[in-house]
C-alpha positions as a Markdown table, in Angstrom:
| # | Residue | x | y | z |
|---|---|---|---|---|
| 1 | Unk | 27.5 | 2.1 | -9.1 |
| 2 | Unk | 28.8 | 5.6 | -8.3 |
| 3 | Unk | 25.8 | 8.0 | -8.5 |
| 4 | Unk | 25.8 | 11.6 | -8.3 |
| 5 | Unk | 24.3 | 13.4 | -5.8 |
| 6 | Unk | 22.5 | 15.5 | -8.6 |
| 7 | Unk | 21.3 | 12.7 | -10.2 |
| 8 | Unk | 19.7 | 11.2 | -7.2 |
| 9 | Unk | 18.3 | 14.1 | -5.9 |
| 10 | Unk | 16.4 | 14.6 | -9.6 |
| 11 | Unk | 14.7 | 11.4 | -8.8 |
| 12 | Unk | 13.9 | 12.0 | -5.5 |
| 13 | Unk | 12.6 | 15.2 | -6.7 |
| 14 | Unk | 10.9 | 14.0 | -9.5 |
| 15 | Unk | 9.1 | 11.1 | -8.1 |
| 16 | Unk | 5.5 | 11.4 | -6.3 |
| 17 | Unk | 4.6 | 7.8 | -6.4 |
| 18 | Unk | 6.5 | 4.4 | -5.7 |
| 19 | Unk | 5.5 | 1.1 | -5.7 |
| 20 | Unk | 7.3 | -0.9 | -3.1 |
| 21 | Unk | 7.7 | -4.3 | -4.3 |
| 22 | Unk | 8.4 | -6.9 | -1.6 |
| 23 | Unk | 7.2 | -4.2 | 1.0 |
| 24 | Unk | 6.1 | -6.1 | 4.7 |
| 25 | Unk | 3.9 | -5.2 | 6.7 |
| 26 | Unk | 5.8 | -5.9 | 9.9 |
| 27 | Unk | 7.7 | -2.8 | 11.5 |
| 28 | Unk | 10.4 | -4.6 | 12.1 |
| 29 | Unk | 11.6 | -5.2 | 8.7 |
| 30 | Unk | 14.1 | -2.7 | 6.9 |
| 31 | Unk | 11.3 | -2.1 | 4.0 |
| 32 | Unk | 8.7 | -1.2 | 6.5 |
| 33 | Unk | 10.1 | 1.8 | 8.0 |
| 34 | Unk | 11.5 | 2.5 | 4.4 |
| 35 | Unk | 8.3 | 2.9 | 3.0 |
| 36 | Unk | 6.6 | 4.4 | 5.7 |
| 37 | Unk | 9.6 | 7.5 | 5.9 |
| 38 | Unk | 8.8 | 7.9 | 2.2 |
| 39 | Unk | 5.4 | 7.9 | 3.3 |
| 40 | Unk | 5.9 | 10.4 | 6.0 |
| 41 | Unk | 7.8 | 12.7 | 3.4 |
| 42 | Unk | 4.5 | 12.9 | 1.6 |
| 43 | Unk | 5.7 | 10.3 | -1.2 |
| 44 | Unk | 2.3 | 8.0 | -2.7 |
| 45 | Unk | 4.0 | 4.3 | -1.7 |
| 46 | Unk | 2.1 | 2.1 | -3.2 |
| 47 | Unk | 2.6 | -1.2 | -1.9 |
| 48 | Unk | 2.6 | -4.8 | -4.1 |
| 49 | Unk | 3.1 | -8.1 | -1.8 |
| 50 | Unk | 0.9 | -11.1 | -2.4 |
| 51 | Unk | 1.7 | -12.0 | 0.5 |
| 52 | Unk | -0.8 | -9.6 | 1.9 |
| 53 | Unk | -2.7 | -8.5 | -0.9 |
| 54 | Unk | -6.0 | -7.0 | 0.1 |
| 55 | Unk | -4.6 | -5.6 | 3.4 |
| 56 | Unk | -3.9 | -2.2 | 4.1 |
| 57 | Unk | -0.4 | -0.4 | 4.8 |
| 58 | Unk | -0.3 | 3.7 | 5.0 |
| 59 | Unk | -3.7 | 4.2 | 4.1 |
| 60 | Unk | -3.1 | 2.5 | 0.7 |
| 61 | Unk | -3.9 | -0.6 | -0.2 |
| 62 | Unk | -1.9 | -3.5 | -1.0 |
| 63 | Unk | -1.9 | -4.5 | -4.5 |
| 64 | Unk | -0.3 | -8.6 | -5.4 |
| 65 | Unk | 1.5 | -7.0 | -8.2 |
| 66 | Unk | 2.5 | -4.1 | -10.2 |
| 67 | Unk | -0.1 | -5.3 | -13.0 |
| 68 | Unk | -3.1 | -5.4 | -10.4 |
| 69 | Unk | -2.3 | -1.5 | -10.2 |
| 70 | Unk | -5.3 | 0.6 | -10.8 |
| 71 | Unk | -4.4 | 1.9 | -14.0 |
| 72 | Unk | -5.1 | 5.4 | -13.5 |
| 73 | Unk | -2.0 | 5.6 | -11.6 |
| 74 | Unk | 1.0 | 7.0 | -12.5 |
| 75 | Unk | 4.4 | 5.3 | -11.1 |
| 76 | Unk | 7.4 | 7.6 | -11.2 |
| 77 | Unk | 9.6 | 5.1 | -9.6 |
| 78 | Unk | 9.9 | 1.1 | -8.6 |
| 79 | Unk | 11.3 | 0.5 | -4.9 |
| 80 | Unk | 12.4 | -3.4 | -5.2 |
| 81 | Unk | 13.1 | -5.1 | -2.1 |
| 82 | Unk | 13.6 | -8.7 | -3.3 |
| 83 | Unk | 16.5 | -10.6 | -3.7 |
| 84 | Unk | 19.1 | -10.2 | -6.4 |
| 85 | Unk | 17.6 | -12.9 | -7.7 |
| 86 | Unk | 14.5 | -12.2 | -8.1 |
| 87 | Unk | 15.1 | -8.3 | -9.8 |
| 88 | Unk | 14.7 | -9.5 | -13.6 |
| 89 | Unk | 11.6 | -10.6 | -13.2 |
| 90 | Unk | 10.3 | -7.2 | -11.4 |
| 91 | Unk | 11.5 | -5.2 | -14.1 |
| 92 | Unk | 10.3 | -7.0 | -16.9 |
| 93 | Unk | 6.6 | -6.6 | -14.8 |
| 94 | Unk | 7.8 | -2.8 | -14.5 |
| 95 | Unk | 8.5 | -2.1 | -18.1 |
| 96 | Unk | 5.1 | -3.9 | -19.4 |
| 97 | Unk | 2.5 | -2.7 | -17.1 |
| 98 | Unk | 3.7 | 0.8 | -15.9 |
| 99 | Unk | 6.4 | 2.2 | -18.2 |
| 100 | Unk | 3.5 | 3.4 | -20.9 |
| 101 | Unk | 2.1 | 5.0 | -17.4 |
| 102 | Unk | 5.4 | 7.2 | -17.3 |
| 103 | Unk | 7.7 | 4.9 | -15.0 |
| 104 | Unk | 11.0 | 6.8 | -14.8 |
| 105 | Unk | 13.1 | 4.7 | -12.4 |
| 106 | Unk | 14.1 | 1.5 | -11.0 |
| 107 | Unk | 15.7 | 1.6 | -7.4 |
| 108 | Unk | 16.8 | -1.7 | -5.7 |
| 109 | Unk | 17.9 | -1.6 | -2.5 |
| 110 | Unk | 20.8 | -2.2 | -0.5 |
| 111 | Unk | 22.3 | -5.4 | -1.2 |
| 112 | Unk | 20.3 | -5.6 | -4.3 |
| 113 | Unk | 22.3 | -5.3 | -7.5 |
| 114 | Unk | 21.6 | -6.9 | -10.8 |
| 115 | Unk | 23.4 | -5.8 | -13.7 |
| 116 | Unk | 21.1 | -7.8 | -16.3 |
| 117 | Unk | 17.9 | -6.4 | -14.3 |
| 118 | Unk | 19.9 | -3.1 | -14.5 |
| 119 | Unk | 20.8 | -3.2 | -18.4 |
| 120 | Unk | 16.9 | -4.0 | -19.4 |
| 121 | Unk | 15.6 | -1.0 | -17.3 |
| 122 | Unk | 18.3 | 1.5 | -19.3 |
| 123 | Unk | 17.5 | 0.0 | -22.2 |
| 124 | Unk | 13.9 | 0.8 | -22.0 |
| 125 | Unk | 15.0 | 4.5 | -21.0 |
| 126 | Unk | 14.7 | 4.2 | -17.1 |
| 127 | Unk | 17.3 | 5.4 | -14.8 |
| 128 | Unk | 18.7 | 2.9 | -12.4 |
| 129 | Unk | 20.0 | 2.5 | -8.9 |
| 130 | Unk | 21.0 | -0.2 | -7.5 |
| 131 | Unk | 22.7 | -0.9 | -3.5 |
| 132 | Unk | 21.2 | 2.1 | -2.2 |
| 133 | Unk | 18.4 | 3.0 | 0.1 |
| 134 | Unk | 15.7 | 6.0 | -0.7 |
| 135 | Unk | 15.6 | 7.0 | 2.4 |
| 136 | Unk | 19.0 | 7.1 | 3.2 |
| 137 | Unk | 19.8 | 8.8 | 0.3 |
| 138 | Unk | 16.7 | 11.3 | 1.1 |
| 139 | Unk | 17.8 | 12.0 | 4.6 |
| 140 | Unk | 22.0 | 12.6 | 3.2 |
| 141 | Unk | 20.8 | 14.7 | 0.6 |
| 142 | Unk | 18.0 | 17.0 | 2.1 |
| 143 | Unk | 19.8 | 17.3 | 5.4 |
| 144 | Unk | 18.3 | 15.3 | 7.9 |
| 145 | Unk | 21.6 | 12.9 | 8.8 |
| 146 | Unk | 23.5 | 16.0 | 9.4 |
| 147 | Unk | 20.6 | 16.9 | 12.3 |
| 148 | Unk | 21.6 | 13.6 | 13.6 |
| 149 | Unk | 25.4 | 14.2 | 14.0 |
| 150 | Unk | 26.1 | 12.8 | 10.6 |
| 151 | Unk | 28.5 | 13.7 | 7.4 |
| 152 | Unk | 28.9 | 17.2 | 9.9 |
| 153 | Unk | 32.7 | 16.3 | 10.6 |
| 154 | Unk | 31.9 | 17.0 | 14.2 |
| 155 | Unk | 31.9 | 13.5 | 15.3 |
| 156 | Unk | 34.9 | 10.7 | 14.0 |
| 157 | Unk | 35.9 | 7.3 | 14.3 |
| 158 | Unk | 39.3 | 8.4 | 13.8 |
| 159 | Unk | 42.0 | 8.5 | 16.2 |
Protein backbone atom coordinates (compact mmCIF):
# COMPACT_ATOMS: atom_id res chain seq x y z
CA UNK A 1 0.00 0.00 0.00
CA UNK A 2 2.90 2.39 -0.83
CA UNK A 3 1.42 5.11 -3.12
CA UNK A 4 3.12 7.74 -4.82
CA UNK A 5 2.79 11.10 -4.22
CA UNK A 6 2.24 11.61 -8.10
CA UNK A 7 -0.23 9.15 -8.30
CA UNK A 8 -2.37 10.55 -5.50
CA UNK A 9 -2.12 13.92 -6.43
CA UNK A 10 -3.56 12.74 -10.18
CA UNK A 11 -6.60 11.70 -8.36
CA UNK A 12 -6.94 14.41 -6.29
CA UNK A 13 -6.51 16.47 -9.29
CA UNK A 14 -8.66 14.55 -11.40
CA UNK A 15 -11.57 14.13 -9.25
CA UNK A 16 -14.59 16.87 -9.03
CA UNK A 17 -17.17 14.68 -7.52
CA UNK A 18 -17.13 11.97 -4.62
CA UNK A 19 -19.67 10.05 -3.14
CA UNK A 20 -19.04 9.55 0.45
CA UNK A 21 -20.34 6.28 1.46
CA UNK A 22 -20.99 5.81 5.19
CA UNK A 23 -20.70 9.76 5.48
CA UNK A 24 -22.56 11.17 9.14
CA UNK A 25 -24.07 13.81 9.60
CA UNK A 26 -22.76 14.48 13.10
CA UNK A 27 -19.45 16.88 13.30
CA UNK A 28 -18.02 14.92 15.50
CA UNK A 29 -17.28 11.91 13.43
CA UNK A 30 -13.97 11.62 11.42
CA UNK A 31 -16.08 11.37 7.95
CA UNK A 32 -17.90 14.58 8.70
CA UNK A 33 -15.19 16.97 8.76
CA UNK A 34 -13.65 14.72 5.89
CA UNK A 35 -16.25 15.43 3.70
CA UNK A 36 -17.01 18.78 4.55
CA UNK A 37 -12.82 19.84 4.00
CA UNK A 38 -13.34 18.24 0.57
CA UNK A 39 -16.31 20.27 0.47
CA UNK A 40 -14.62 23.42 1.46
CA UNK A 41 -11.86 22.68 -1.33
CA UNK A 42 -14.70 23.05 -3.80
CA UNK A 43 -14.93 19.04 -4.33
CA UNK A 44 -19.03 17.97 -5.30
CA UNK A 45 -19.30 15.30 -2.06
CA UNK A 46 -22.10 13.65 -2.65
CA UNK A 47 -23.29 11.94 0.27
CA UNK A 48 -25.09 8.09 0.42
CA UNK A 49 -26.27 7.02 4.12
CA UNK A 50 -29.60 5.46 4.61
CA UNK A 51 -29.36 6.24 7.59
CA UNK A 52 -30.35 9.78 6.76
CA UNK A 53 -31.48 9.59 3.32
CA UNK A 54 -33.57 12.55 2.41
CA UNK A 55 -31.64 14.90 4.72
CA UNK A 56 -29.33 17.45 3.73
CA UNK A 57 -25.39 17.66 4.29
CA UNK A 58 -23.31 20.60 2.42
CA UNK A 59 -26.03 21.76 0.36
CA UNK A 60 -26.39 18.30 -1.21
CA UNK A 61 -28.65 15.94 -0.62
CA UNK A 62 -28.36 12.65 0.90
CA UNK A 63 -28.85 9.87 -1.38
CA UNK A 64 -29.46 5.82 0.56
CA UNK A 65 -27.10 4.54 -2.02
CA UNK A 66 -24.83 4.93 -4.85
CA UNK A 67 -27.74 3.46 -7.19
CA UNK A 68 -30.37 6.20 -6.01
CA UNK A 69 -27.74 8.71 -7.62
CA UNK A 70 -29.36 10.93 -10.08
CA UNK A 71 -27.89 9.54 -13.07
CA UNK A 72 -26.85 12.56 -14.72
CA UNK A 73 -24.02 12.62 -12.41
CA UNK A 74 -20.73 11.85 -13.00
CA UNK A 75 -18.56 10.09 -9.99
CA UNK A 76 -14.84 10.48 -10.42
CA UNK A 77 -14.16 8.88 -7.23
CA UNK A 78 -15.89 6.54 -4.21
CA UNK A 79 -14.88 7.83 -0.51
CA UNK A 80 -15.83 4.55 1.60
CA UNK A 81 -16.02 4.95 5.20
CA UNK A 82 -17.45 1.52 6.32
CA UNK A 83 -15.81 -1.22 7.81
CA UNK A 84 -13.35 -3.64 6.20
CA UNK A 85 -16.02 -5.65 6.18
CA UNK A 86 -18.38 -4.20 4.55
CA UNK A 87 -15.95 -2.75 1.32
CA UNK A 88 -16.87 -5.69 -1.20
CA UNK A 89 -20.17 -4.93 -1.22
CA UNK A 90 -19.58 -1.06 -1.95
CA UNK A 91 -17.61 -1.76 -4.83
CA UNK A 92 -19.52 -4.18 -6.40
CA UNK A 93 -22.51 -1.18 -6.01
CA UNK A 94 -19.59 1.21 -7.43
CA UNK A 95 -18.69 -0.85 -10.48
CA UNK A 96 -22.57 -1.47 -11.52
CA UNK A 97 -24.18 1.74 -11.12
CA UNK A 98 -21.44 4.43 -11.66
CA UNK A 99 -18.40 2.97 -13.47
CA UNK A 100 -20.42 3.33 -17.07
CA UNK A 101 -20.79 7.08 -15.55
CA UNK A 102 -16.80 7.34 -15.65
CA UNK A 103 -15.94 6.23 -11.98
CA UNK A 104 -12.15 6.43 -11.81
CA UNK A 105 -11.32 5.54 -8.15
CA UNK A 106 -11.93 3.76 -5.11
CA UNK A 107 -10.54 5.38 -1.84
CA UNK A 108 -11.25 3.61 1.59
CA UNK A 109 -10.14 5.23 4.47
CA UNK A 110 -7.91 4.79 7.18
CA UNK A 111 -8.19 1.60 8.73
CA UNK A 112 -9.99 0.36 5.77
CA UNK A 113 -8.13 -2.09 3.70
CA UNK A 114 -9.61 -4.91 1.68
CA UNK A 115 -7.56 -6.65 -0.71
CA UNK A 116 -10.56 -8.70 -2.39
CA UNK A 117 -12.58 -5.30 -2.46
CA UNK A 118 -9.25 -3.86 -3.77
CA UNK A 119 -8.59 -6.61 -6.57
CA UNK A 120 -12.32 -6.22 -8.04
CA UNK A 121 -11.92 -2.34 -8.36
CA UNK A 122 -8.45 -2.94 -10.50
CA UNK A 123 -9.87 -5.35 -12.29
CA UNK A 124 -12.61 -3.24 -13.56
CA UNK A 125 -9.80 -0.54 -14.41
CA UNK A 126 -10.15 1.75 -11.19
CA UNK A 127 -7.33 2.91 -9.24
CA UNK A 128 -7.29 2.01 -5.58
CA UNK A 129 -6.35 3.32 -2.26
CA UNK A 130 -6.83 1.91 0.57
CA UNK A 131 -5.63 3.14 4.64
CA UNK A 132 -5.45 6.64 3.68
CA UNK A 133 -7.39 9.74 4.24
CA UNK A 134 -8.33 12.41 1.19
CA UNK A 135 -7.86 15.02 3.21
CA UNK A 136 -4.83 14.24 4.73
CA UNK A 137 -3.36 13.36 1.78
CA UNK A 138 -4.79 16.78 0.18
CA UNK A 139 -3.48 18.95 2.88
CA UNK A 140 0.45 16.89 2.71
CA UNK A 141 0.43 17.24 -0.84
CA UNK A 142 -0.89 20.84 -1.67
CA UNK A 143 0.85 22.28 1.30
CA UNK A 144 -1.43 23.03 4.00
CA UNK A 145 0.25 20.57 6.87
CA UNK A 146 3.46 22.37 6.26
CA UNK A 147 1.41 25.89 7.24
CA UNK A 148 0.65 23.97 10.36
CA UNK A 149 4.29 23.09 11.43
CA UNK A 150 4.21 19.77 9.66
CA UNK A 151 6.72 17.56 7.41
CA UNK A 152 8.74 21.36 7.64
CA UNK A 153 11.59 19.64 9.79
CA UNK A 154 11.37 22.62 12.06
CA UNK A 155 9.62 20.84 14.72
CA UNK A 156 10.82 16.93 16.02
CA UNK A 157 10.02 14.31 18.37
CA UNK A 158 13.52 13.38 18.39
CA UNK A 159 15.94 13.83 21.04
Amino acid sequence: MNYSDTYLRTILTESKTIAAVGVSTNSIRPSYFVARYLNLKKYRVLPVNPVYEGQMLFGEEIYPTMAALPRDLTVDMVDVFRRPDQVLPVVEEAIEHLLPRGLKTIWMQIGVVNEEAAALAESAGLKVVMNRCPKIEHQRLFGELRMGGFNTGIISSKL
